[in-house]
C-alpha positions as CSV (number, residue, x, y, z in Angstrom):
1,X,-62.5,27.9,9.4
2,X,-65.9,27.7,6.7
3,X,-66.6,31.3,5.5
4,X,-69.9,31.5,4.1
5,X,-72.3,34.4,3.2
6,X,-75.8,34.7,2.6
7,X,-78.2,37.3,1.3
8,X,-82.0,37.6,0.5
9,X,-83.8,38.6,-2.5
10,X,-87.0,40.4,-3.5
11,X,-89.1,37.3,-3.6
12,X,-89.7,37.3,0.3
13,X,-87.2,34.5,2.0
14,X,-85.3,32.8,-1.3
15,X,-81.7,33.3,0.2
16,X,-78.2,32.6,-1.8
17,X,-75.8,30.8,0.1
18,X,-72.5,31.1,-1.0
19,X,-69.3,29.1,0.0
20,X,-66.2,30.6,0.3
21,X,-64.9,28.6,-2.9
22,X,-68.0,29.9,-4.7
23,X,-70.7,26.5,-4.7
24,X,-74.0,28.3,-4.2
25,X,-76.8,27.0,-2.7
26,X,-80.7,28.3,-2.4
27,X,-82.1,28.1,0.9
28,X,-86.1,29.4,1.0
29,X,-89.6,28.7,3.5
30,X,-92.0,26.7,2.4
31,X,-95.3,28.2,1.2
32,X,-97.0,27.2,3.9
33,X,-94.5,29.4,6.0
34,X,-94.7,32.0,3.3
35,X,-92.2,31.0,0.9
36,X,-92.3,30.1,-2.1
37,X,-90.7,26.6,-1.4
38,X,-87.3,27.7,-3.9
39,X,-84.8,25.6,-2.4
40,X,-83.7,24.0,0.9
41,X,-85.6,24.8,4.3
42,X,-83.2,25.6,6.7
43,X,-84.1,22.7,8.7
44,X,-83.1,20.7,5.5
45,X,-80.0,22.2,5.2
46,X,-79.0,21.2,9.0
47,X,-80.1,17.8,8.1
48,X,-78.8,17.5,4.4
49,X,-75.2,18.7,6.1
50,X,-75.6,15.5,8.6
51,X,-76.3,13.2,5.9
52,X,-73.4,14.6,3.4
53,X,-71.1,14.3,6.5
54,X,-72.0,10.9,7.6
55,X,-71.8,9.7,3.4
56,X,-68.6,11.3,2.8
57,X,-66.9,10.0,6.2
58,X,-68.7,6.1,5.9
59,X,-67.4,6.2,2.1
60,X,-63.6,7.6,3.1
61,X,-63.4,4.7,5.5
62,X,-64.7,2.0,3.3
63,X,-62.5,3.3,0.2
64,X,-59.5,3.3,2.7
65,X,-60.6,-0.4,4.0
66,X,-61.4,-1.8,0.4
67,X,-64.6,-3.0,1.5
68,X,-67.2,-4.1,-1.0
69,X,-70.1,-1.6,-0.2
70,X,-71.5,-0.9,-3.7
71,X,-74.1,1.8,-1.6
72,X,-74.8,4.0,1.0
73,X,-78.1,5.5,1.5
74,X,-79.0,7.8,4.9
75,X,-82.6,9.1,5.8
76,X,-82.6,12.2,8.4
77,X,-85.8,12.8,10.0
78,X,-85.2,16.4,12.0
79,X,-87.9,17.3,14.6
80,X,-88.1,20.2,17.1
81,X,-90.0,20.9,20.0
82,X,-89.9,24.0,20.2
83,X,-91.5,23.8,23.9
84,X,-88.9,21.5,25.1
85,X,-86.3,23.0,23.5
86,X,-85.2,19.9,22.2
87,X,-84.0,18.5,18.7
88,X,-84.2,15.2,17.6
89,X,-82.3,13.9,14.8
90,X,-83.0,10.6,13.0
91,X,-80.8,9.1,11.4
92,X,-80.9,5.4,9.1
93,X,-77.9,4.1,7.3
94,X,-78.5,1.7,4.6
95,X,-75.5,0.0,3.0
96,X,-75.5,-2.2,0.1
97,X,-72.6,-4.9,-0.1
98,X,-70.5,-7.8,1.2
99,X,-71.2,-6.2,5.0
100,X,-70.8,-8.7,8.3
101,X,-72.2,-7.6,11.6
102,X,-68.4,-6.4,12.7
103,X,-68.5,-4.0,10.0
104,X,-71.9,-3.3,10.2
105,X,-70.9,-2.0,14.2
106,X,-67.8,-0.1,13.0
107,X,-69.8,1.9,10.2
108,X,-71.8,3.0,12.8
109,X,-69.5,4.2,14.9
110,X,-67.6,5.7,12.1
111,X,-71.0,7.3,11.0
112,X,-71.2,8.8,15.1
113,X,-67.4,10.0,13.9
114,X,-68.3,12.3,11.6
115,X,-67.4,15.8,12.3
116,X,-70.7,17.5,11.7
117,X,-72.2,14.3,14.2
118,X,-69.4,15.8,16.7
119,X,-70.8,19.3,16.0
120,X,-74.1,18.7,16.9
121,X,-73.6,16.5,19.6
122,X,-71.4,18.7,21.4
123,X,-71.9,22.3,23.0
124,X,-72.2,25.1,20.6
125,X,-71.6,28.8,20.6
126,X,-72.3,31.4,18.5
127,X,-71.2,34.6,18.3
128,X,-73.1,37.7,16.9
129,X,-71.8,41.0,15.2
130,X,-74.3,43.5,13.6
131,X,-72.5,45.4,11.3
C-alpha cells in the first residue's frame, strides 16, 4: 500500500505532497484557475505518474533483455470532458536504438503492462473518511 499525505498552505492552492519515504512534491492551479502556477496541476500529476510508470517499466524490460535502446521519451496529452464524463489519455513512446518492429510491438505492450496503465484502465474505488 502507497501512503501519502498532503496539505495546503496560505498561498491559496500550493499543496505539499509528501511520500511515505519523505520525496515531496508541489502540486498547485494555474493562475488562470487561481493559482499561482507553483508546481504540478493535478491533472499533470495523473499524467506525469503514467509517463514515470510506462519509462520505468519499458526501461526494466529493456535492461532485463540487453537491448540497445539508448532512449525513451513519452508525451501524455490528458483531456476531460467533463460533460461526457470521459478521460482521454494520450500517450507517444519514442525510443531511440537498435529497435525492429517485433520489439517495437512488445514495448508497447509492455508499456500497456504497466501498473499505473492497469490502474487507470481498470475500475476504481475510492473510499472517503472525514476526520
Amino acid at each position: 500500500m502507497e501512503t501519502l499525505s498532503a496539505k495546503i498552505d496560505t498561498r491559496l492552492y500550493r499543496t505539499e505532497i509528501t511520500s511515505g519515504s519523505g520525496n515531496i512534491v508541489i502540486s498547485d492551479e494555474p493562475q488562470d484557475m487561481g493559482g499561482k502556477n507553483l508546481g504540478f496541476s493535478p491533472s499533470e500529476l495523473l499524467a506525469s505518474a503514467l509517463a514515470s510508470c510506462t519509462l520505468i517499466t519499458l526501461r526494466m524490460y529493456i535492461n532485463r533483455k540487453q537491448w540497445d535502446i539508448s532512449e525513451i521519451n513519452i508525451t501524455i496529452d490528458f483531456e476531460r470532458d467533463a460533460d461526457k464524463n470521459v478521460s482521454l489519455f494520450t500517450r507517444k513512446i519514442e525510443v531511440i536504438g537498435e529497435v525492429d518492429q517485433a520489439q517495437r510491438q512488445r514495448l508497447e505492450t509492455i508499456a500497456n503492462s504497466c501498473p499505473i496503465h492497469k490502474t487507470l484502465t481498470h475500475s476504481i474505488d475510492i473510499k472517503t473518511t472525514l476526520i
